[in-house]
PDB file of N, CA, C and O in Angstrom:
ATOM      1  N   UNK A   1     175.093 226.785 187.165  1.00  0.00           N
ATOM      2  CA  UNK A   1     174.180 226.936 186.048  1.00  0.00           C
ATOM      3  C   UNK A   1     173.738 228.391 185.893  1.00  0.00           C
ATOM      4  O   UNK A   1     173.499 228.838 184.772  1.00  0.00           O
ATOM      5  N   UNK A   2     173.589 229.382 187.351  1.00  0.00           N
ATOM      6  CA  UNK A   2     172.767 230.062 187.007  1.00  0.00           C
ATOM      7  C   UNK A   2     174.363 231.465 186.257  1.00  0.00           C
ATOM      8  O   UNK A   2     174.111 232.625 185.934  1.00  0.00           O
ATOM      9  N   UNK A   3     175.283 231.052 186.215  1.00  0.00           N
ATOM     10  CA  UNK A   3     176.368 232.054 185.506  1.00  0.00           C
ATOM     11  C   UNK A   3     176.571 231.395 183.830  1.00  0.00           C
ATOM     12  O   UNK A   3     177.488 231.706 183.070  1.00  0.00           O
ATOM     13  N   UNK A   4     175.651 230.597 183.584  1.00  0.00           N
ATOM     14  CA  UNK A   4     175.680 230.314 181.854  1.00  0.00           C
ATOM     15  C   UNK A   4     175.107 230.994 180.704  1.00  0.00           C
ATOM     16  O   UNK A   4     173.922 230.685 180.584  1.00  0.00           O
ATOM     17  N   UNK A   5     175.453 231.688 179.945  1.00  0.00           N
ATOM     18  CA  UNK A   5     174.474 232.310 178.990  1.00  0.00           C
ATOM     19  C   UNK A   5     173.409 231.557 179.093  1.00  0.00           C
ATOM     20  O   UNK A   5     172.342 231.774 179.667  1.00  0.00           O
ATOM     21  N   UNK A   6     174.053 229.976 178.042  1.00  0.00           N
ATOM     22  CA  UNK A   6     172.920 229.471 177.543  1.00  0.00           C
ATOM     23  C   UNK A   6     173.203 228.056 178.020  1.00  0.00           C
ATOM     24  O   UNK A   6     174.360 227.652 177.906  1.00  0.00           O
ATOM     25  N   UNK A   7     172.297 227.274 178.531  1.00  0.00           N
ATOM     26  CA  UNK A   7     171.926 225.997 179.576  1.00  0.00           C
ATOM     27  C   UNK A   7     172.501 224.603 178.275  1.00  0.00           C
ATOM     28  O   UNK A   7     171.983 224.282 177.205  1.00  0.00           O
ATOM     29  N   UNK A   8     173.522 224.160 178.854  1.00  0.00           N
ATOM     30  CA  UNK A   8     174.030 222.396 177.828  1.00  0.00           C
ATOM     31  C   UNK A   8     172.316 221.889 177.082  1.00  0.00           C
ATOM     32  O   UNK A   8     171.144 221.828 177.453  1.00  0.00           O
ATOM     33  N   UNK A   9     172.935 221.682 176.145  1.00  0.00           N
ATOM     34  CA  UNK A   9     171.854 220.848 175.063  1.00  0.00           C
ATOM     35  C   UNK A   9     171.519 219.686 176.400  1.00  0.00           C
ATOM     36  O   UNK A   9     172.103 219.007 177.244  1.00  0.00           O
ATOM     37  N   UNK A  10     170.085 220.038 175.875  1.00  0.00           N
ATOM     38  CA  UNK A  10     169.108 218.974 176.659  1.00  0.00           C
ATOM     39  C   UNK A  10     169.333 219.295 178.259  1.00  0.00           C
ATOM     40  O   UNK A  10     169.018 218.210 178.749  1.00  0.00           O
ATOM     41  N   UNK A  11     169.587 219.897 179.036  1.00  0.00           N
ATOM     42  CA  UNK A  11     169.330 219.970 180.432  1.00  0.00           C
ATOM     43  C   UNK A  11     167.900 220.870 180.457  1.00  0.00           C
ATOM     44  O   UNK A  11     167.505 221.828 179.792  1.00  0.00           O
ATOM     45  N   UNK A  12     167.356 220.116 181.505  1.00  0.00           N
ATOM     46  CA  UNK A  12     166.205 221.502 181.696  1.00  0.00           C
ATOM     47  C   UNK A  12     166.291 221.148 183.502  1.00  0.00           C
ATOM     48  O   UNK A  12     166.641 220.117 184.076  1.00  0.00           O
ATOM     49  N   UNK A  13     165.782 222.557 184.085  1.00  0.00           N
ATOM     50  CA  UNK A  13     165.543 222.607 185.320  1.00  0.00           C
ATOM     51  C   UNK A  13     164.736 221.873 186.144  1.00  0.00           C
ATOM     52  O   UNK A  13     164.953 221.670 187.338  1.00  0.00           O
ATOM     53  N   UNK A  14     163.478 221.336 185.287  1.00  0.00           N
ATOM     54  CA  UNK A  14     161.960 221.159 185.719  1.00  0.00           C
ATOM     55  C   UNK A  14     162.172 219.819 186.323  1.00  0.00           C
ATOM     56  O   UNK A  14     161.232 219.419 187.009  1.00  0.00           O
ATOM     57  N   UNK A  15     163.321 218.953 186.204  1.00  0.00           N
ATOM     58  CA  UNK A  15     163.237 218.070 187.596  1.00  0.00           C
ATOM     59  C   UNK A  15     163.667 218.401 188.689  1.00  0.00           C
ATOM     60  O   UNK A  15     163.271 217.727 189.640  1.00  0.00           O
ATOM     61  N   UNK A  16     164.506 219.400 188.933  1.00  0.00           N
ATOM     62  CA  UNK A  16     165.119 219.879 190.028  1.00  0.00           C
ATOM     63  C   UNK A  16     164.478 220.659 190.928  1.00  0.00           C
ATOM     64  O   UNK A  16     164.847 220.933 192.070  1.00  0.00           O
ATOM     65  N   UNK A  17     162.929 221.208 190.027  1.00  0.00           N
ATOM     66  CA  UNK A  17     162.204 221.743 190.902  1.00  0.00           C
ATOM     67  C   UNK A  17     161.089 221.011 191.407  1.00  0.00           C
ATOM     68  O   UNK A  17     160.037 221.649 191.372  1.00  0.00           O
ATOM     69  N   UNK A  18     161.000 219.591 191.970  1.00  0.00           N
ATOM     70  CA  UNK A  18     160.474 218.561 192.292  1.00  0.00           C
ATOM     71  C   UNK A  18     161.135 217.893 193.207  1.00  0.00           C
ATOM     72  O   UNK A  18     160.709 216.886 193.772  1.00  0.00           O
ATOM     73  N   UNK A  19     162.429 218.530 193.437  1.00  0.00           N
ATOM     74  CA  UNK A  19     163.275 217.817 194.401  1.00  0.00           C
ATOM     75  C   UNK A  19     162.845 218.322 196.268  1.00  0.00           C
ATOM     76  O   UNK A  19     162.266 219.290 196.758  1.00  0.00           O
ATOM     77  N   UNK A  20     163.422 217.215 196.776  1.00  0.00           N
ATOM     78  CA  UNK A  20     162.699 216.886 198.206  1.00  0.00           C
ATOM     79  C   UNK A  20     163.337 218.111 198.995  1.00  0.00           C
ATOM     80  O   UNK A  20     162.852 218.486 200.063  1.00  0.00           O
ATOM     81  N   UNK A  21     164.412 218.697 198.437  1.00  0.00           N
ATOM     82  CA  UNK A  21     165.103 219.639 199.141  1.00  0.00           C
ATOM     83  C   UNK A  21     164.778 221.175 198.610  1.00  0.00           C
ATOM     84  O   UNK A  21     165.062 221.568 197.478  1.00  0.00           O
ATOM     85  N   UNK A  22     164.192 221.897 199.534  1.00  0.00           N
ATOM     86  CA  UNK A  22     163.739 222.896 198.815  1.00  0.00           C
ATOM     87  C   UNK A  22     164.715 224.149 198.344  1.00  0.00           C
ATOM     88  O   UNK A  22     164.290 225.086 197.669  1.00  0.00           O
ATOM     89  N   UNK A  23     166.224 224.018 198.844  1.00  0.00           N
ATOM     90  CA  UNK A  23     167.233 224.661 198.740  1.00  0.00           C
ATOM     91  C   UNK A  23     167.653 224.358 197.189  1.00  0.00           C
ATOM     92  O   UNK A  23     168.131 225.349 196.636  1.00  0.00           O
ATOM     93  N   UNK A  24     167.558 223.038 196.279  1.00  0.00           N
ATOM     94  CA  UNK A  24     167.574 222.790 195.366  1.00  0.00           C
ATOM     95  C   UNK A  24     165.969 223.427 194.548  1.00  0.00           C
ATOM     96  O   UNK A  24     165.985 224.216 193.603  1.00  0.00           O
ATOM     97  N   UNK A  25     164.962 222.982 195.047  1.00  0.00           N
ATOM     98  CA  UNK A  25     163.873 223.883 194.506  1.00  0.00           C
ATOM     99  C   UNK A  25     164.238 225.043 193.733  1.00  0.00           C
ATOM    100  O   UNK A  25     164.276 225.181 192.510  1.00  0.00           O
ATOM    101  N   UNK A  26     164.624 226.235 195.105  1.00  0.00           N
ATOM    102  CA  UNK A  26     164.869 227.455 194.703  1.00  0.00           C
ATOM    103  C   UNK A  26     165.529 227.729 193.570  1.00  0.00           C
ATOM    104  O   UNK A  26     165.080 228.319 192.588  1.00  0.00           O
ATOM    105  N   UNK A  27     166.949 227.148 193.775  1.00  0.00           N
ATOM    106  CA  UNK A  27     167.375 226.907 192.392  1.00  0.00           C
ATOM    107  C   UNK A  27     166.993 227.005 191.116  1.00  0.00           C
ATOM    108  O   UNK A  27     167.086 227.775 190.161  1.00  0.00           O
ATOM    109  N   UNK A  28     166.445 225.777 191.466  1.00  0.00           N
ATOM    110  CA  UNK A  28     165.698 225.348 189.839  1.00  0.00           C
ATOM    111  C   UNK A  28     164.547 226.757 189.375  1.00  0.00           C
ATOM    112  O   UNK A  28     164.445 227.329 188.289  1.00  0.00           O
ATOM    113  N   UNK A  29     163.908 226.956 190.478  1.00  0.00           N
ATOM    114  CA  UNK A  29     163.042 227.836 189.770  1.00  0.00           C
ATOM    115  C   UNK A  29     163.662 228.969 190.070  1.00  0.00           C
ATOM    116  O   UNK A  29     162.755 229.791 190.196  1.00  0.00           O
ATOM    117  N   UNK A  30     164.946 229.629 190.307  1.00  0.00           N
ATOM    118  CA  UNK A  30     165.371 230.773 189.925  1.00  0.00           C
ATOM    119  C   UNK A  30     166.065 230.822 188.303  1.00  0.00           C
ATOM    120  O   UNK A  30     166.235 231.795 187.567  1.00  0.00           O
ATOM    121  N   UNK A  31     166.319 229.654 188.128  1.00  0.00           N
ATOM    122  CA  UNK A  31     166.711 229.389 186.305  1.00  0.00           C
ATOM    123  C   UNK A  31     165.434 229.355 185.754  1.00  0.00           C
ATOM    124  O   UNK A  31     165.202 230.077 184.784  1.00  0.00           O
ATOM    125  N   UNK A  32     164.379 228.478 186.314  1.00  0.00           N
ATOM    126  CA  UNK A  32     163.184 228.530 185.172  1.00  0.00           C
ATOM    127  C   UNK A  32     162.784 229.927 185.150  1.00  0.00           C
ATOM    128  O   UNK A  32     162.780 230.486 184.054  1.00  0.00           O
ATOM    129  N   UNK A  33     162.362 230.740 186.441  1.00  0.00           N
ATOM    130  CA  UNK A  33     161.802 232.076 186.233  1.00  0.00           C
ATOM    131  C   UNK A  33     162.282 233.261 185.388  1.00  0.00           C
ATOM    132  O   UNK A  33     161.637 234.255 185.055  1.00  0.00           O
ATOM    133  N   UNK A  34     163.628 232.923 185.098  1.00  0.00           N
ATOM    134  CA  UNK A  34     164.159 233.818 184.923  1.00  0.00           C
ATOM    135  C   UNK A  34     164.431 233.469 183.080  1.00  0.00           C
ATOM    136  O   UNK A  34     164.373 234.438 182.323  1.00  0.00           O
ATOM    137  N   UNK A  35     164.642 232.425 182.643  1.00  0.00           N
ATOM    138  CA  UNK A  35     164.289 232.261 181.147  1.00  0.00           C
ATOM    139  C   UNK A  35     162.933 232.288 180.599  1.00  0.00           C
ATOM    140  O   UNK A  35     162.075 231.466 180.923  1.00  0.00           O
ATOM    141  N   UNK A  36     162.769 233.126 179.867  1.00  0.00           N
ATOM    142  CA  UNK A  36     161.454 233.539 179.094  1.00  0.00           C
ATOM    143  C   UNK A  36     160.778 232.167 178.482  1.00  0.00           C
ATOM    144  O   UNK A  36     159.550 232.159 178.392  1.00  0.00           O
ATOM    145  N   UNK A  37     161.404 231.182 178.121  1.00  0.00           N
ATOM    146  CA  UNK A  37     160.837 230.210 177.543  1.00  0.00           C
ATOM    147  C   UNK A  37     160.106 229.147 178.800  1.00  0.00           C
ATOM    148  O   UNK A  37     159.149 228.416 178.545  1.00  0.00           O
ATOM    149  N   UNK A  38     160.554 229.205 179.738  1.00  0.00           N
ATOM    150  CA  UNK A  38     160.051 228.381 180.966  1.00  0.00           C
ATOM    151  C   UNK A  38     159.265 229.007 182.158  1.00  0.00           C
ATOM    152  O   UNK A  38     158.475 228.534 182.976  1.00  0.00           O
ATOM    153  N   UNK A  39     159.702 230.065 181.978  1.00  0.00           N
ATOM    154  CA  UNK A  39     159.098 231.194 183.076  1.00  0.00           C
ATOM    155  C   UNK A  39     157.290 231.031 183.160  1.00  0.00           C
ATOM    156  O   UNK A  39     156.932 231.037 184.338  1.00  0.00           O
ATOM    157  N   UNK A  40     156.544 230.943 182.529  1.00  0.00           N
ATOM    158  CA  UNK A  40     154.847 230.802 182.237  1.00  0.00           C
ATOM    159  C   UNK A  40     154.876 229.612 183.426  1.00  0.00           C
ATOM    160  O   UNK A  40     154.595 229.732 184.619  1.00  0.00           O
ATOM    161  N   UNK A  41     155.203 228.724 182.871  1.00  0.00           N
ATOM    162  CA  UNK A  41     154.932 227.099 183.136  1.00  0.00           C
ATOM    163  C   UNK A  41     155.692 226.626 184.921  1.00  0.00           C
ATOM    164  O   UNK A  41     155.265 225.767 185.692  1.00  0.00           O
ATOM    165  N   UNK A  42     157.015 227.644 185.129  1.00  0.00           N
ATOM    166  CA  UNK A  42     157.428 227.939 186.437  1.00  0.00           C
ATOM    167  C   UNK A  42     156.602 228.265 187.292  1.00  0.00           C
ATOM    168  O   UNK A  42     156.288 227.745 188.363  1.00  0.00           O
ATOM    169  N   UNK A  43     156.165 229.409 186.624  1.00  0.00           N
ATOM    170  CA  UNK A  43     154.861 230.299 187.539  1.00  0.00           C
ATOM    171  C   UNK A  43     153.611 229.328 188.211  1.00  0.00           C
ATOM    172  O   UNK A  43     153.184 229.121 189.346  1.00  0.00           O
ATOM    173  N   UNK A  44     153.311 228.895 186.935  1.00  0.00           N
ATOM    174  CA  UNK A  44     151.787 228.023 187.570  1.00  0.00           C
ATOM    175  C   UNK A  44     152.580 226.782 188.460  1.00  0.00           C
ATOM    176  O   UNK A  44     152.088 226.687 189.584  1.00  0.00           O
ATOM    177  N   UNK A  45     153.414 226.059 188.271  1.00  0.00           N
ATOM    178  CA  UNK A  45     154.491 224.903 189.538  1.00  0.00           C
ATOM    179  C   UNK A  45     154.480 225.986 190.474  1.00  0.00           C
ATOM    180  O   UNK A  45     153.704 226.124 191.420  1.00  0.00           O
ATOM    181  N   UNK A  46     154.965 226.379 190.290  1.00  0.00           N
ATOM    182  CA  UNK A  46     155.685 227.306 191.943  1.00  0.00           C
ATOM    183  C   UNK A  46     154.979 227.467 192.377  1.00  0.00           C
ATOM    184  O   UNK A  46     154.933 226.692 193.332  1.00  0.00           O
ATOM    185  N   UNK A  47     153.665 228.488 192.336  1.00  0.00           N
ATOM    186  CA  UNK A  47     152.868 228.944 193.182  1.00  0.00           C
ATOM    187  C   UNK A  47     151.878 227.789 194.740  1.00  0.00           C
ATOM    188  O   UNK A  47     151.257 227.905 195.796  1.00  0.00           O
ATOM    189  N   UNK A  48     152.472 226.669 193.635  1.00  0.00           N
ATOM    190  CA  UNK A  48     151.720 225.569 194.379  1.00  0.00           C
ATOM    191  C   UNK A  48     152.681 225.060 195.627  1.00  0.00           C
ATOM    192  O   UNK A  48     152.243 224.582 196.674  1.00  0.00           O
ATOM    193  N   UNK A  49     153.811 225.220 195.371  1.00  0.00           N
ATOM    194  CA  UNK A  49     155.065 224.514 196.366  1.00  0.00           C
ATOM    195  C   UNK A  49     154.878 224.814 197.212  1.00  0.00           C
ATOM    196  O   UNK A  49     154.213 225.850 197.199  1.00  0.00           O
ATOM    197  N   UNK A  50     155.265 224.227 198.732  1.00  0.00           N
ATOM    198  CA  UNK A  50     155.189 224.087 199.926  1.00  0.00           C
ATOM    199  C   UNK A  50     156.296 225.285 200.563  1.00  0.00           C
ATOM    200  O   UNK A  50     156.279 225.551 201.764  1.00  0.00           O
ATOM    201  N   UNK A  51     157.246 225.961 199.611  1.00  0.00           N
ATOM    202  CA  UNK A  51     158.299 226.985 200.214  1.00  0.00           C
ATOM    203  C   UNK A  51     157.725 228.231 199.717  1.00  0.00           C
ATOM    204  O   UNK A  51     157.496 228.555 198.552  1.00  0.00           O
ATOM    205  N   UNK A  52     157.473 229.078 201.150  1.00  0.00           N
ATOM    206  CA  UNK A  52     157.067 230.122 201.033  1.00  0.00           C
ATOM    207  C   UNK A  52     158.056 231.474 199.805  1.00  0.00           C
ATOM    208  O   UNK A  52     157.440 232.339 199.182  1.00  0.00           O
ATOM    209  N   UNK A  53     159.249 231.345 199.756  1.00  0.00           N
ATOM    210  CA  UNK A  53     159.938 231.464 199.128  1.00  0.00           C
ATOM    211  C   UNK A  53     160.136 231.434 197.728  1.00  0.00           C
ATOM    212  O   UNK A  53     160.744 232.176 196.956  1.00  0.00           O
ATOM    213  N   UNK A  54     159.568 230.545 197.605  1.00  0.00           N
ATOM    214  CA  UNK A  54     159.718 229.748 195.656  1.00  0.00           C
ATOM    215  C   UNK A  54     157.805 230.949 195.358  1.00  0.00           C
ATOM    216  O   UNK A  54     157.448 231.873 194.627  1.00  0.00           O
ATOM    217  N   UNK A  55     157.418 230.409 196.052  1.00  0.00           N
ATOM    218  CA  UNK A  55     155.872 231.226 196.133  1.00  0.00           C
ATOM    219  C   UNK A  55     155.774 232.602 195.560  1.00  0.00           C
ATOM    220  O   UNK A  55     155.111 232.986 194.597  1.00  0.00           O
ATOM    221  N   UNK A  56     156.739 233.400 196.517  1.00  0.00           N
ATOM    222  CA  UNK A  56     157.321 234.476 196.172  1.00  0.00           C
ATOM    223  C   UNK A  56     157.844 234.991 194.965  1.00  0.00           C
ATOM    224  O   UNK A  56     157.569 235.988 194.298  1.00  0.00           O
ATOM    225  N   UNK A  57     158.587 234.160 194.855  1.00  0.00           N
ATOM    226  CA  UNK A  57     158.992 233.910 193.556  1.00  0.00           C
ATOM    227  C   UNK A  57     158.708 234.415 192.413  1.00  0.00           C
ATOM    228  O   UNK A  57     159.020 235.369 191.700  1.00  0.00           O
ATOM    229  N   UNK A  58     158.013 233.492 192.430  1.00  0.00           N
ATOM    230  CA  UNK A  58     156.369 232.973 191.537  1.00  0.00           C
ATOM    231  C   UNK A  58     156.145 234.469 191.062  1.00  0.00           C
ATOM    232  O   UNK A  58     156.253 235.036 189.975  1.00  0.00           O
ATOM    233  N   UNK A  59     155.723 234.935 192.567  1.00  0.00           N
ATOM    234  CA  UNK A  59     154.445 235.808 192.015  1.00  0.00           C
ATOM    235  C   UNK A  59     155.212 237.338 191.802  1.00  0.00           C
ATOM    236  O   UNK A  59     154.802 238.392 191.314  1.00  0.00           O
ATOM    237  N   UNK A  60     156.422 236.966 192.361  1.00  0.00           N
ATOM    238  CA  UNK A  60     156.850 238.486 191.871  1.00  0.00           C
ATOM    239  C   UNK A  60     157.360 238.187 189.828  1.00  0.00           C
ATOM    240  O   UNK A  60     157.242 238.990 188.902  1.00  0.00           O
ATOM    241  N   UNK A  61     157.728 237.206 189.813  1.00  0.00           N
ATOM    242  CA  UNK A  61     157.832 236.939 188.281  1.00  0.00           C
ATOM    243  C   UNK A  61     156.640 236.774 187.192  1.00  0.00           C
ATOM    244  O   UNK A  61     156.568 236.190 186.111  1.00  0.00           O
ATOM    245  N   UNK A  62     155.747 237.542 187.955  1.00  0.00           N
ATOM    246  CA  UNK A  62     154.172 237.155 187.646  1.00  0.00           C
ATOM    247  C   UNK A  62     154.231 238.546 187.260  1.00  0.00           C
ATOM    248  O   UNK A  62     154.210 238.877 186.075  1.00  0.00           O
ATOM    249  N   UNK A  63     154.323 239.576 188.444  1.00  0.00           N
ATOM    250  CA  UNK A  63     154.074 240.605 188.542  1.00  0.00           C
ATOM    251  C   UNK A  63     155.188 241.221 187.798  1.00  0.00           C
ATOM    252  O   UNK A  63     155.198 242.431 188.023  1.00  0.00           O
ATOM    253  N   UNK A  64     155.850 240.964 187.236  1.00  0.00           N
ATOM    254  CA  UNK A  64     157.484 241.740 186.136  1.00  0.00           C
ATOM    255  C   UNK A  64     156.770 241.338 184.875  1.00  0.00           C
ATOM    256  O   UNK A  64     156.259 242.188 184.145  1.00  0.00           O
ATOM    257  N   UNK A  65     156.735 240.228 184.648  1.00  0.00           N
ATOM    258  CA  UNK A  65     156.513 239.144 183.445  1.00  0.00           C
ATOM    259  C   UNK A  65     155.409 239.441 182.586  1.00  0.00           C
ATOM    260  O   UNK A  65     155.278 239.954 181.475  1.00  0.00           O
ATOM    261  N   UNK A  66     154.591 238.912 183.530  1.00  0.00           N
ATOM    262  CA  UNK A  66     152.724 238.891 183.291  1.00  0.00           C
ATOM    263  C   UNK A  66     152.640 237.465 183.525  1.00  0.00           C
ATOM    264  O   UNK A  66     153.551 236.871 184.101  1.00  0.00           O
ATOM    265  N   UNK A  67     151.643 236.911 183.128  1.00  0.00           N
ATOM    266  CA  UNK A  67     151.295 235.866 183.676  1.00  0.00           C
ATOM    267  C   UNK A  67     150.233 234.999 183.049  1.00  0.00           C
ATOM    268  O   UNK A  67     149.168 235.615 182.992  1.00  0.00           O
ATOM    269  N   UNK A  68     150.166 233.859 182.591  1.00  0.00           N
ATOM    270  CA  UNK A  68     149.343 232.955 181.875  1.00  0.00           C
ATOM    271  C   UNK A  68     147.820 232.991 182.541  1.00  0.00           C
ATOM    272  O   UNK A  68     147.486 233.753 183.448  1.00  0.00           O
ATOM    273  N   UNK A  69     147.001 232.045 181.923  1.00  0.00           N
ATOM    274  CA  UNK A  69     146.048 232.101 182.365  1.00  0.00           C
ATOM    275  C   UNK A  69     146.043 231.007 183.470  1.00  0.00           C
ATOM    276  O   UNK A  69     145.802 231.298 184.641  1.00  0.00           O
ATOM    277  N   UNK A  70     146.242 230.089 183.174  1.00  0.00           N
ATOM    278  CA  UNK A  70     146.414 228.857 183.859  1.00  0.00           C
ATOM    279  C   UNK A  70     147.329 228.822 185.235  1.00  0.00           C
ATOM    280  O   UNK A  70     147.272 227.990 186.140  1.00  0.00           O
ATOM    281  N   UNK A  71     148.161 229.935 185.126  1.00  0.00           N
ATOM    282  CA  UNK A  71     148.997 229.900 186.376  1.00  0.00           C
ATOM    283  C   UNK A  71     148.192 231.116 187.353  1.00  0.00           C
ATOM    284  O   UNK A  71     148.612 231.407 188.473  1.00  0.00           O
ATOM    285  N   UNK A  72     147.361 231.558 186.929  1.00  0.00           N
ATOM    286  CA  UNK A  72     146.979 233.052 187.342  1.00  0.00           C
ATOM    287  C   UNK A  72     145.836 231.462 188.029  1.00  0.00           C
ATOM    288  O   UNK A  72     146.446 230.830 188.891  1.00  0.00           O
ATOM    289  N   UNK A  73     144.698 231.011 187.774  1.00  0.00           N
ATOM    290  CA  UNK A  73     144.261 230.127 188.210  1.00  0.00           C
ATOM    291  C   UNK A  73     144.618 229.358 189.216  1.00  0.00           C
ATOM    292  O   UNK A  73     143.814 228.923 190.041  1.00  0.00           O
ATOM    293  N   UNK A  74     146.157 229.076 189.227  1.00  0.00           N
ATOM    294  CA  UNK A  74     147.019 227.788 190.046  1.00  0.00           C
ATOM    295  C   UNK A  74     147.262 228.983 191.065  1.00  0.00           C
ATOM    296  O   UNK A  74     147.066 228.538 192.195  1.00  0.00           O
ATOM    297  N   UNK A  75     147.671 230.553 191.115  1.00  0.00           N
ATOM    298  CA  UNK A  75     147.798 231.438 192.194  1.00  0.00           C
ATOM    299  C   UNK A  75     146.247 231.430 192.947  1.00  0.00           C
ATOM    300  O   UNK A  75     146.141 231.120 194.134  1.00  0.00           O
ATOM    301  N   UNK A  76     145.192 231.768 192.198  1.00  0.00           N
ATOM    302  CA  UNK A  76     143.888 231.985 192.814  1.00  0.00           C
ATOM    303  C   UNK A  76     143.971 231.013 193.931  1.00  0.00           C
ATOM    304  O   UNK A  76     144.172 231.450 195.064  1.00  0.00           O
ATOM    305  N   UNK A  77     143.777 229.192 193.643  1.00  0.00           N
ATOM    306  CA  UNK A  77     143.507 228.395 193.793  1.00  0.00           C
ATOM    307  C   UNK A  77     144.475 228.089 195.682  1.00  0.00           C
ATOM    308  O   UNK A  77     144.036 227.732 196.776  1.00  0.00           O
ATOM    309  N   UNK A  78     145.559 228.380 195.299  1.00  0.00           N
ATOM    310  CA  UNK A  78     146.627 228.289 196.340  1.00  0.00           C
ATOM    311  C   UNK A  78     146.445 229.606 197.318  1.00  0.00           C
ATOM    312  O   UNK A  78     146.575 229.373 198.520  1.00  0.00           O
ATOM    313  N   UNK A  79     146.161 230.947 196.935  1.00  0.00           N
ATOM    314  CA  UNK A  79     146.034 232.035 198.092  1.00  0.00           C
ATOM    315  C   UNK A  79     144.314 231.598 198.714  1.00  0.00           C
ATOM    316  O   UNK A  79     144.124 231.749 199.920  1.00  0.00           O
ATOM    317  N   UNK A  80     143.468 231.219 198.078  1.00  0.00           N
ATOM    318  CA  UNK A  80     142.118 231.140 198.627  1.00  0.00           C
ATOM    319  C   UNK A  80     142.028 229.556 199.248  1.00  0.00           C
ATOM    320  O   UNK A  80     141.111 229.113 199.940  1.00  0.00           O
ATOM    321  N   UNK A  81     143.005 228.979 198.889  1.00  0.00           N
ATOM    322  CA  UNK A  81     143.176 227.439 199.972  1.00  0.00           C
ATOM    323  C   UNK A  81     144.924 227.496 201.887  1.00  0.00           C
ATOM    324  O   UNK A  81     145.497 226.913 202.808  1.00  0.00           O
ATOM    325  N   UNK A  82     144.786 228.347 201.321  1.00  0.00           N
ATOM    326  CA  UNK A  82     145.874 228.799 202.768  1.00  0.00           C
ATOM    327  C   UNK A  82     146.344 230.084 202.275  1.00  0.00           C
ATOM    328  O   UNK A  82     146.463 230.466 201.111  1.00  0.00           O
ATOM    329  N   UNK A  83     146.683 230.909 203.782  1.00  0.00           N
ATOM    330  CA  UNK A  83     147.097 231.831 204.021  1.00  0.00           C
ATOM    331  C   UNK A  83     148.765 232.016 203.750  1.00  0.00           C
ATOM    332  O   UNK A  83     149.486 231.281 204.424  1.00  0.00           O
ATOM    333  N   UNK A  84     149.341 232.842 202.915  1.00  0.00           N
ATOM    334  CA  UNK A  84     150.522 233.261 203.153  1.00  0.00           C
ATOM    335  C   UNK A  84     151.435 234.085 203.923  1.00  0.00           C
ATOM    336  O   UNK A  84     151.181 235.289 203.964  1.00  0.00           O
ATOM    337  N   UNK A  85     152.390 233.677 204.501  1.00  0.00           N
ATOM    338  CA  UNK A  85     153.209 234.525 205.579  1.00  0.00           C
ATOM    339  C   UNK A  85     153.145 235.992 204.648  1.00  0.00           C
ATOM    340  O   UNK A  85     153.672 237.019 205.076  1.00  0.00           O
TER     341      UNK A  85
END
């Protein structure tokens, strides 16, 4: 997926980044972060996930991007409830 211009009618990532395997996670939210139309809504999911990694993510696509209000909230919420490596 991630060598396609443009993603098959009707697929979207956003179940794949719910999946139990976080190797699939990454995935998914390296396609959502990286399309402008999903990227906002990535940001505020990710930051919350259990992979330090996807986290990362997140916040460096925060920090390129900019960043919603609501996900800037979902970051607060997650660095002031546990510590990050």
């Amino acid at each position: 997926m991630a060598r396609l211009e443009t993603w098959p009618e009707g697929f979207s990532a956003f179940p794949y980044a719910k999946h139990p395997d976080p190797r699939v996670r990454r995935e998914a939210y390296a396609l959502l972060l990286r399309d402008g139309g999903t990227r906002a809504q990535a940001i505020a999911l990710a930051v919350a996930d259990t992979d330090e990694r996807i986290v990362r993510a997140a916040l460096n696509a925060a920090l390129e991007a900019g960043c919603r209000r609501d996900a800037l909230r979902a970051e607060h919420q997650r660095l002031a409830r546990e510590r990050l490596g």
